[in-house]
N, C-alpha and C positions, 0 to 999 in steps of 0.2 A: 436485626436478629435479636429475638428475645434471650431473656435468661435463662429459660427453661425449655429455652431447644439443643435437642442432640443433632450435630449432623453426621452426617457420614466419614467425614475427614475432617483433621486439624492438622494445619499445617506450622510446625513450630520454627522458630526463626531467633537464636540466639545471636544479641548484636551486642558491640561496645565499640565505641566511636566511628559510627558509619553513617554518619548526620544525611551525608550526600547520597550514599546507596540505598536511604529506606524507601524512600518514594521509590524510585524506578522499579525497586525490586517488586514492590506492594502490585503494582499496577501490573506488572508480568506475571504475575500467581495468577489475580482476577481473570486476566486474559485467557491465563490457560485454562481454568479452572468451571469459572460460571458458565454453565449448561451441561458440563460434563460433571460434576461431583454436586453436592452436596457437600457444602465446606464452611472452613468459620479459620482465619488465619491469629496466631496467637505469639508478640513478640515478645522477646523478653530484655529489658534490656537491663545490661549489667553494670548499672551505674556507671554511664556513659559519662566523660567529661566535656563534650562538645552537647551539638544543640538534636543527638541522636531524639532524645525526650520529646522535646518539643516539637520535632518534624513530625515525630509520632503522636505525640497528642492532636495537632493540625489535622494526620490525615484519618483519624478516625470519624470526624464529621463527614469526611469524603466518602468514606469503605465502612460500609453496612457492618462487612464479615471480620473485621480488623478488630481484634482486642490486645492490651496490651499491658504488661506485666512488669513491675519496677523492683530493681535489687535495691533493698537498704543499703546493701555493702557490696561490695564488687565480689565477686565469687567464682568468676571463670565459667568457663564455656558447659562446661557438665554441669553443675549445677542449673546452671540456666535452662540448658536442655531439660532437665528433669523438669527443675518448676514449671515451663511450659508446658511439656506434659503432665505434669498433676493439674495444672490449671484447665487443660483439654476436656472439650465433650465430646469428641472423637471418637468410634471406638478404635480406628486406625489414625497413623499419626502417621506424615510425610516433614521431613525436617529439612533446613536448606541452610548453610552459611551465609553468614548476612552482609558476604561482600562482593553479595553478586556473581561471584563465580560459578554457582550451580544454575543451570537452566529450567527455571519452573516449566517451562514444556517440555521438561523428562516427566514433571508425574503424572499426565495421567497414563503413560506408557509403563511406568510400575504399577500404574494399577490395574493397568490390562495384563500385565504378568500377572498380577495376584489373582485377577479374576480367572483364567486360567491355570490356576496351581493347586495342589494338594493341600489342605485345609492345618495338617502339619507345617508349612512354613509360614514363619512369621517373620520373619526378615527378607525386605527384597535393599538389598546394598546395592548403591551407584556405581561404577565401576570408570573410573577416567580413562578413554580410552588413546586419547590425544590429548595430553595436561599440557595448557598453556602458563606453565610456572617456568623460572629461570631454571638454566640446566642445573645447576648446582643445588637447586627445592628437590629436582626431578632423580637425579643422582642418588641424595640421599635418603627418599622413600623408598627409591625403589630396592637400598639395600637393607634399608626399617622392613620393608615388607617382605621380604627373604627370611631374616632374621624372624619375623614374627610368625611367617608361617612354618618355618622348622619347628620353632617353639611348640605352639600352640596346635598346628596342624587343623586349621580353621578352613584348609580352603579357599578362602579369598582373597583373591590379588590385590585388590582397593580397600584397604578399612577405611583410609583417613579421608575418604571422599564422603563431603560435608551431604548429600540428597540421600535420604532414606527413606523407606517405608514401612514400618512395624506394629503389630498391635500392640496397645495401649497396656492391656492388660497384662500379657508377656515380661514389655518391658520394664514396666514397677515392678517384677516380681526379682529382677538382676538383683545382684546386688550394686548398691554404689557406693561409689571412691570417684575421687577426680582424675580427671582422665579417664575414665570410663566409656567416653562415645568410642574411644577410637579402640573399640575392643568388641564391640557388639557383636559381630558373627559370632566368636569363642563364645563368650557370655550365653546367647542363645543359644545355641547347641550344647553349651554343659546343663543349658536347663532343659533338655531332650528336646529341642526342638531346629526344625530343620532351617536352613539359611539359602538365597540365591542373588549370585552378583549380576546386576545388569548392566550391560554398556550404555553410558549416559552421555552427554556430550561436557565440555570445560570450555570455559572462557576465561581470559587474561581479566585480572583486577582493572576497570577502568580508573577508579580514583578512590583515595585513601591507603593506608598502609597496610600489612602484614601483621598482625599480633606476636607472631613466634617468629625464630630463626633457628636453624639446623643445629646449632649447639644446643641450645635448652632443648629443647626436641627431644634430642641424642641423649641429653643429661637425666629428663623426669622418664624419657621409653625404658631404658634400662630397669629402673625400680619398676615399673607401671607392670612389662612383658616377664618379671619374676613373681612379682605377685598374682598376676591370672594365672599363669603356668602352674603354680601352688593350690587356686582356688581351683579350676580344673582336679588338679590330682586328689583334691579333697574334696569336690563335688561328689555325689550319687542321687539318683534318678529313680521314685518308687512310686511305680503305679498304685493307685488307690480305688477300692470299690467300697459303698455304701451296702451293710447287710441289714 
């Protein structure tokens, strides 16, 4: 794949120490992906401290469509998200956690929602519809996501479901903050545009760990779900004509 090709999707993949998950995960995009899309996969990794890098550099002689994007400094998961998408020639963006627990053969199933949808949504959200996380992950999202849609009144049942689908353009226009992915349906919609959750499937982590656990979670969503609620009430939305 040259440099100066656009394709039709990019598929972005924030990782930090998933040395063991980039291969398998790589090779199950492909799978899903070549003959159906027009695609170019972009990881980003966030200054990983194992050999995430180097698997990565290994498999790009392997994957044509595989490029890949290095933090100077560790920076967390939104940020990476983003960098990946700036780095994208996309004009849609499909994004997946990079520990395997999302099933690349949900996207092209978002993109058969997209191709049938109203040119107004720009968000098609994962929706876990069976989470193979420990009861106690399952518990307390599903009382973050209560909470979150009182607040916000977003709509959707699943934010923190790591597979999405969104245009490029849309979503540089968000604003950003960290922790910001797990807010995108609000975010999209304060910027008048419509959002739709799709049932996707979930898989248990085969190997490596958890980044977060339900306390820190608990501790940064609080600030995170007052500051959108805020940028919401001070959002407005102003159609524009050229005379």
């Amino acid at each position: 794949m040259t440099a100066s090709h656009t394709p039709e999707l990019s598929v972005v993949v924030p990782v930090f120490n998933e040395q063991d998950n980039v291969a398998p995960l790589i090779h199950e995009i492909t799978a899903a992906l070549r003959g159906v899309a027009d695609f170019e996969i972009v990881y980003v990794d966030d200054r990983s401290r194992d050999g995430t890098l180097d698997a990565l550099r290994a498999l790009k002689a392997q994957v044509p469509e595989l490029r890949v994007v290095h933090h100077v400094t560790q920076s967390g998961q939104s940020t990476a998200i983003r960098n990946g998408v700036k780095a994208a020639r996309g004009r849609w963006i499909a994004t997946l956690d990079g520990d395997g627990q999302n099933d690349p053969a949900d996207i092209p199933k978002l993109l058969a929602k997209r191709a049938e949808s109203a040119p107004d949504i720009k968000l098609f959200a994962g929706w876990r519809v069976n989470r193979q996380d420990s009861g106690s992950k399952r518990w307390a999202s599903k009382w973050a996501n209560a909470i979150r849609s009182r607040m916000l009144r977003d709509d959707t049942p699943d934010t923190g479901c790591g597979i999405k689908l969104f245009e490029r353009e849309a979503f540089l226009d968000l604003p950003h903050f960290n922790h910001m992915h797990r807010y995108l349906p609000a975010l999209m919609q304060r910027a008048g545009w419509k959002t739709v959750s799709v049932p996707v499937n979930h898989r248990a982590r085969s190997t490596g760990v958890s980044k977060y656990n339900n306390l820190n979670r608990a501790l940064v969503g609080i600030s995170d779900l007052r500051g959108v609620a805020w940028l919401i009430k001070r959002g407005k939305v102003t159609a524009t004509e050229e005379v």
